[in-house]
N, C-alpha and C positions, 0 to 999 in steps of 0.2 A: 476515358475513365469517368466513375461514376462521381458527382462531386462531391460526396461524402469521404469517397476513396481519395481525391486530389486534395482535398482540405488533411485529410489523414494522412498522406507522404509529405503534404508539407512540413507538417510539424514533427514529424517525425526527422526532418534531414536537419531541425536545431539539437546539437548538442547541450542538453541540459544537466549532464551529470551532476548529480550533487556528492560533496565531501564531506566527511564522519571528522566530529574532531576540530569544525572549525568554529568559531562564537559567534560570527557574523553570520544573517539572514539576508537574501539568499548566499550559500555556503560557496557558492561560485559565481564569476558575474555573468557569466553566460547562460544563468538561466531566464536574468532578467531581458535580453536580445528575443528570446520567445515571446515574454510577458508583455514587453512596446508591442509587437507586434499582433497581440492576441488583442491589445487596447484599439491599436489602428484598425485592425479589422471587426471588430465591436461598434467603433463608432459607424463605419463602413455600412453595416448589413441594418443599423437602426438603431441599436442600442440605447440607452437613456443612462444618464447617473455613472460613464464608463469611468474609472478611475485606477489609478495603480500608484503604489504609497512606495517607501523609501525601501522598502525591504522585498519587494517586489509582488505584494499581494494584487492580484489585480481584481476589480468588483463592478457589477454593472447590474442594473434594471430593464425589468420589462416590464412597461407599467398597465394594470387593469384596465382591460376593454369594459369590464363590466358594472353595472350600476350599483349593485348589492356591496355589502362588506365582504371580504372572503378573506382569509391569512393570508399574509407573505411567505410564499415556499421559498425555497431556495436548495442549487444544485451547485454541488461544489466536484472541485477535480484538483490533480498535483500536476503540474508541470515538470518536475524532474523526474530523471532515473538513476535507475538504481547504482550503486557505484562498484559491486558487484561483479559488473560485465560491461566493456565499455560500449559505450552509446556514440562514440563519435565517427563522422562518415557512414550514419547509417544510409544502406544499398537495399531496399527492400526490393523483397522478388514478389511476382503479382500472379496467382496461379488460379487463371478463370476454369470451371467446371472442373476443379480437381473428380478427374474417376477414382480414385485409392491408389493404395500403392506408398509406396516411400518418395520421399521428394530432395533429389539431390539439390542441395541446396549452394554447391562450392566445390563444382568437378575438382579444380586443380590442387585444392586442399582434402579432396575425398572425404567430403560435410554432409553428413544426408541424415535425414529426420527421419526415421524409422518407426516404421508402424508396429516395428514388434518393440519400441524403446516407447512409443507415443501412440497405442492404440485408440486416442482418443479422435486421432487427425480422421478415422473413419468414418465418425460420424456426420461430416461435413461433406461427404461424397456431393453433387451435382451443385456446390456453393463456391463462392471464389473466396480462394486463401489470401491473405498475405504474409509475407515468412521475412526471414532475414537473407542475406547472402552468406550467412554461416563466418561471419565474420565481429558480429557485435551483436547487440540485442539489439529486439525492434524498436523499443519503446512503448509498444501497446498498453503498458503499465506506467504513466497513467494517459497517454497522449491520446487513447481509443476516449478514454472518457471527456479528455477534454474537448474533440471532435465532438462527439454526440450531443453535449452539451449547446455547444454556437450552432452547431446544425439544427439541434430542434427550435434556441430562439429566432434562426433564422426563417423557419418552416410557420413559427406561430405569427413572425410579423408579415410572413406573403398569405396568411389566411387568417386573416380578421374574423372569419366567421368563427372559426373556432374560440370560444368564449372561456377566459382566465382572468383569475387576481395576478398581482403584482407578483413578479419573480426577483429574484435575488441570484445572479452566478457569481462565481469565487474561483479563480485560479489559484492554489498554492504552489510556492516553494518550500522543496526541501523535507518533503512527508518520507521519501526511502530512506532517510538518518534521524527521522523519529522528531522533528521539531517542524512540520509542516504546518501546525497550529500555532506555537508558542507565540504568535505576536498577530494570529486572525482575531481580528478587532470586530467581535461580535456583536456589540449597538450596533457599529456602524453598518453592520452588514442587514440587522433590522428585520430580520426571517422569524416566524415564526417557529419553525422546525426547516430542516433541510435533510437533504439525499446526497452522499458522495455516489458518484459513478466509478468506482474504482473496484469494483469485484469482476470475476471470472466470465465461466462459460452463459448462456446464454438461461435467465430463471434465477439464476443468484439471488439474493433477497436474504438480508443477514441483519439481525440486532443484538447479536453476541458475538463477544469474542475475549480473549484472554485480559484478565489480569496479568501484566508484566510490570516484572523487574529487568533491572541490570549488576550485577553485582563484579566488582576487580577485589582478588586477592591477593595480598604482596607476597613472598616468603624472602626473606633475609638470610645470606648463608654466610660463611665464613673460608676462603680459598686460603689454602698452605698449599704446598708444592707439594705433589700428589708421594713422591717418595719420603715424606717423612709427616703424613697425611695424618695420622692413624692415631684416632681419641681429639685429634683436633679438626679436621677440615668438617663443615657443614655444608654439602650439596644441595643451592637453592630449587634446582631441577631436577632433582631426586624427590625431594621433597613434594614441590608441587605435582609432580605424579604418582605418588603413594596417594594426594588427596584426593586427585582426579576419580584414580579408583574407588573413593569410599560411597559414592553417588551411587544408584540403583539402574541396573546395568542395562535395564528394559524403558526405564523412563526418560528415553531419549529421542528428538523426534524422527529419526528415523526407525523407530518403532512403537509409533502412537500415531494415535485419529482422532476423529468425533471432539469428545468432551475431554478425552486424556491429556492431563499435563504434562510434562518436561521438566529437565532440568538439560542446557546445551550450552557445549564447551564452546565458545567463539573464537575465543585467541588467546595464543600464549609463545610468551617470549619473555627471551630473559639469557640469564649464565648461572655460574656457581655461584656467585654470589648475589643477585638478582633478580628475580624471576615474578612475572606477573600473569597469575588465570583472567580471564574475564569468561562469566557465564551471562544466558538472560534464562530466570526463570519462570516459569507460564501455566496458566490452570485458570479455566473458567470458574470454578468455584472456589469462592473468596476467601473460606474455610481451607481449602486446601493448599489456595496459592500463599496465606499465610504458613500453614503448615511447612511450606517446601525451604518458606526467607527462612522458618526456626530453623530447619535442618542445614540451613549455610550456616547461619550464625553460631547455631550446637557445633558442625565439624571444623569451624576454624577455632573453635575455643578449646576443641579437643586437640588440635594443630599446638595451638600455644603450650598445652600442658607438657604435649610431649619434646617441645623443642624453645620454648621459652618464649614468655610474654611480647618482647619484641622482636621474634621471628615472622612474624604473620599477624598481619592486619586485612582488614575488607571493607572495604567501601561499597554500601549498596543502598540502591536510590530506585524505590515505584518509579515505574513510568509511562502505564497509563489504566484503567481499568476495565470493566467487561461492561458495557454501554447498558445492556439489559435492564439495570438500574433504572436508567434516567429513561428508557426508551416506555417501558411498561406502562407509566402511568397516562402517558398518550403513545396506544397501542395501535390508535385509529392511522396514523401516519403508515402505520405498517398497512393496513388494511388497505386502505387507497393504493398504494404500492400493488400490491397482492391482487386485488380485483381491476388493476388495470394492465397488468399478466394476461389475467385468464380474458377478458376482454380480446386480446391480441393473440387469443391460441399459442399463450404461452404459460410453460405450466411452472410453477413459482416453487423452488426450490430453496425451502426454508432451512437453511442448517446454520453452525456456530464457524466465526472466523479463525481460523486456525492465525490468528497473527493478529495486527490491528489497522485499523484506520485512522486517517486525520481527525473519522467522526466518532470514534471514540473519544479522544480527547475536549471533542466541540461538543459533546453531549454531556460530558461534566463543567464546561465552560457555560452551559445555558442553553444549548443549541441543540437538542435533539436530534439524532443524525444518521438514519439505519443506512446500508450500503445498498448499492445497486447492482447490478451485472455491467461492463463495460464489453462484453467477448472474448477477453483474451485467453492464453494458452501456454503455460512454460514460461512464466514471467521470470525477468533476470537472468538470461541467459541467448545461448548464438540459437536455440530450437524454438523461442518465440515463435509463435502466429497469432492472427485474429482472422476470422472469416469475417467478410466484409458483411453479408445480410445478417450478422452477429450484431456490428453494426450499426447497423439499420434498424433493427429491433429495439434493441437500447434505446435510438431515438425515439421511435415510434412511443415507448414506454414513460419518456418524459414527456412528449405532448400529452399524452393520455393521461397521466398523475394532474398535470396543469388544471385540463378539461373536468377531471372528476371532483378535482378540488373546486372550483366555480361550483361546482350542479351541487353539490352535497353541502 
């Protein structure tokens, strides 16, 4: 195997799962078992400044070959996944010179990626896949990016000639339960702008993405025994789906794109006398994503009138916003990005993040932080892939941001 490929199933066979719900950073301890190991092999390949803190951040340098001043970049990635689909005992399959076709991925479980469910696998005809055994997810979200990452400091310290400022890398915990940042200690990390590696197919290149909320709705019922029910019992799950209903029927993400917002049921549980919504709601534009928090806050006030003051409460808390902001007024970060693409005959696919990243939140923390492409495919699920020259790419794309950043 290629060693980009072997550094990539290795980390890929730690289970890193992270848990929703929990207070403590990292939310499992097993994500920190990747992170020693990601510090051991940091020091290993040269690394300078390697370090990993109580909560599992891990952080290291590469320091300036060159005489001039140039900023501190910095490339950041997450060590967990998703909790979604479970990640443990991942079996990756390795399918060199895929010609097309579907790819049984788990005869005895009859698990096969289909090209009529995943027409995208097509376009990777004469490149090598990696899939899952149709049994967990891969982890290519974010484990491709944290590969590409060590790969290319490792590629900058066996070629000196290639001339860079000081680098800055960041492993996080804990970014698929939305607190991958809450405790990245950004002096210390000392970057003047950085790049998560954590987007898609191959050209990705993103400095927008949603305004999110999270919003939980309570409704309170009242249970009598349903034969002599009548003028008194209050059904708490009746209720909360009369409200489900009142939401616009098209504004949900399975039937939106591009710049269109949401409003997306996540969970709900409860009884007759108990019952709790949780929605997140999402819109690039800030004007609207306000608009959407009124229409919670309007329909559970409308909830109250018709069913009393303390039948239904909401709790709803921002929880991260659309980088675009903070990214704009150094736009140049994008650009070096961008023209170190088309440098590599790669054609740079600007669009908006349908979701968010770590670096949105590090980009109102101080930290300016546009995403990168990592290759991946079907994130959060047993149809996972990444094509390895996907890969490869990616690295290539952060030597080349290093290099332009010196020369510019």
């Amino acid at each position: 195997m290629k060693p980009i490929v072997e550094r990539f199933i290795r980390y890929v066979k730690f289970d890193t799962e992270s848990k929703a719900g929990v207070e403590a950073i990292p939310s499992t301890p097993k994500q920190r078992i990747l992170a020693e190991h990601l510090v051991a092999e940091l020091n290993k390949i040269g690394m300078e400044e390697v370090t990993i803190d109580e909560h599992a951040y891990v952080m290291a340098s590469l320091p300036s070959n060159v005489a001039h001043e140039v900023p501190v970049i910095g490339f950041v990635a997450h060590m967990d996944t998703s909790p979604d689909f479970s990640g443990a005992n991942v079996q990756p399959k390795i399918w060199e010179n895929y010609q097309g076709g579907d790819l049984v991925l788990n005869e005895a479980q009859n698990i096969v990626l289909k090209v009529a469910d995943f027409p995208e696998v097509e376009e990777y005809i004469g490149q090598d896949l990696i899939t899952t055994d149709g049994t967990t997810l891969l982890g290519a979200d974010d484990k491709a990016g944290v590969t590409e990452i060590v790969t290319a400091m490792e590629y900058l310290i066996q070629h000196p000639e290639i001339k860079h400022g000081k680098i800055r890398i960041c492993f996080t915990p804990d970014e698929e339960v939305g607190r991958g940042a809450d405790l990245f200690d950004v002096e210390k990390f000392g970057a003047e702008y950085a790049y998560t590696l954590d987007g898609g197919p191959v050209g990705e290149l993103e400095y927008e993405n949603f305004n999110a909320a999270g919003a939980e709705i309570q409704f309170k019922g009242v249970s009598v025994h349903p034969g002599s029910a009548k003028d008194k019992m209050v059904n708490a799950m009746r209720m909360a789906a009369a409200f489900a209903m009142e939401f616009p029927e098209k504004e949900v993400p399975e039937h939106t794109e591009g710049y269109e917002g949401f409003f997306h049921l996540v969970g709900m549980d409860g009884n007759l006398e108990d019952t709790k919504l949780q929605y997140i709601i999402r819109d690039h534009d800030h004007a609207k994503y306000e608009a959407r928090k009124q229409f919670m806050t309007d329909t559970v006030e409308k909830y109250k009138k018709l069913h009393g003051e303390d039948m239904v409460s909401l709790k709803m808390v921002d929880q991260y916003f659309n980088m675009r902001e903070k990214v704009e007024p150094v736009m140049h970060i994008v650009d070096v990005a961008e023209e170190a693409m088309k440098q590599l005959d790669i054609k740079p696919l600007i669009k908006p993040i349908r979701g968010g990243t770590d670096g949105s939140r590090l980009s109102y923390m101080g930290l300016p932080c546009p995403n990168i492409f990592a290759g991946g495919h079907n994130f959060h699920g047993k149809f996972e892939f990444v094509p390895v020259q996907s890969m490869e790419k990616a690295t290539e794309v952060i030597v080349r941001i290093a290099e332009l950043t010196a020369k510019n």
